[in-house]
C-alpha positions in Angstrom: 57.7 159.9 -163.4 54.5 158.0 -164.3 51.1 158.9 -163.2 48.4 155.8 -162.4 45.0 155.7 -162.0 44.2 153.4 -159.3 40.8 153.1 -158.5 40.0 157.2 -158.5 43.4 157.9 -156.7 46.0 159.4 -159.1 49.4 158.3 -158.1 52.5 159.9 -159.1 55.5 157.5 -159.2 58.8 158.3 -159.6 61.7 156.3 -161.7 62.2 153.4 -159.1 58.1 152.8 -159.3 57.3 153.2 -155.7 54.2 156.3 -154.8 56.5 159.3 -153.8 55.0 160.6 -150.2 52.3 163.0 -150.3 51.1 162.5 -153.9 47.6 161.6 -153.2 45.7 163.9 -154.8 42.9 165.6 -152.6 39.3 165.9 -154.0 37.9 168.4 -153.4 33.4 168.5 -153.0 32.7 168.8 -156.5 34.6 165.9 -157.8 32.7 163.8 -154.9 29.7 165.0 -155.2 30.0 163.8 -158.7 30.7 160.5 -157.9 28.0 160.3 -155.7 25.3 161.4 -158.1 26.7 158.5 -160.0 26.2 156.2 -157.3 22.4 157.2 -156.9 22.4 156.8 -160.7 23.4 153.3 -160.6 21.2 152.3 -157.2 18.6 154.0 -159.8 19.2 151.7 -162.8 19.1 148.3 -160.2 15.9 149.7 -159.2 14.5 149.8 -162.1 16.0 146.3 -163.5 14.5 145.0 -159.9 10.7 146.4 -161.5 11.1 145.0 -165.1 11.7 148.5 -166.4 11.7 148.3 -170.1 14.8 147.6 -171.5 15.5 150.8 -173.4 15.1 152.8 -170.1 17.5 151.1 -168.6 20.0 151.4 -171.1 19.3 155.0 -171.4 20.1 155.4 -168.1 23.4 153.1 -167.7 24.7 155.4 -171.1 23.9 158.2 -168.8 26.1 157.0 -165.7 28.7 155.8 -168.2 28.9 159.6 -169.8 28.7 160.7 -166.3 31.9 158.6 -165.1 33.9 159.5 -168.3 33.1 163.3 -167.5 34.3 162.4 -163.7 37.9 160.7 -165.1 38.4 164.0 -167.1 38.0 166.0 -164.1 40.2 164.1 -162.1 42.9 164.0 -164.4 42.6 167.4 -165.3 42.8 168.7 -162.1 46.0 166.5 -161.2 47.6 167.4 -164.5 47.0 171.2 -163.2 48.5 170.1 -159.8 51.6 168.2 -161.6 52.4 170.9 -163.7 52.8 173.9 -160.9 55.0 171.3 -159.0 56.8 171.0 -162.5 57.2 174.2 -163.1 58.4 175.3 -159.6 61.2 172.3 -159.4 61.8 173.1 -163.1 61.0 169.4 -164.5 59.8 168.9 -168.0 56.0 168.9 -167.9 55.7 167.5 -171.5 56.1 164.1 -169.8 53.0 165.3 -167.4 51.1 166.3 -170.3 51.4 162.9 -172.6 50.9 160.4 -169.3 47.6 162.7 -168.8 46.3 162.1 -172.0 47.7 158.3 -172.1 45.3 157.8 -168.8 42.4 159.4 -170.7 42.7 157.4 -173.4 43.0 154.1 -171.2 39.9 155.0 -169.2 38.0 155.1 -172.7 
């Protein structure tokens, strides 16, 4: 089983390396809402490149969004990893696996 990050849709995908049905993981608000927020942030940061903004605002502000999406990939994975693990646990599969292919996609996203 090997989890992907595509895009912000975790996919679970089992040994033959197709998406099993019914894998997408659901966001819930908070997760958007996050996402959003960045959104603004970065229709922000054009604005101000758009008005000559002074360069170190603009970078303070794009290591801001960046900090922000990083926080956002945690989240997600978290909560998937919390998700994968109680359908683990109730089939009786080995969650280690779960566990290191989490922390594999948060170190890729770095």
């Amino acid at each position: 089983m090997t989890l992907y990050l595509m895009g912000y849709i975790i996919v679970i995908v089992a040994g033959n390396n197709k998406p099993t049905g019914g894998v997408f993981m659901e966001y819930n608000s908070q997760v958007k809402n996050r996402i959003k927020r960045v959104e603004g942030q970065l229709r922000g940061i054009v604005r101000m490149m758009e008005q000559g903004e002074d360069c170190k605002d603009v970078i303070t502000q794009l290591s801001a969004a960046k900090t922000a999406l990083d926080r956002s990939v945690g989240l997600i994975v978290s909560m998937n990893l919390v998700e994968c693990v109680r359908d683990s646990q109730e089939t009786g599969e080995n969650t280690e696996t779960l566990v290191k292919e989490a922390v594999n996609l948060l170190v890729k996203s770095r």
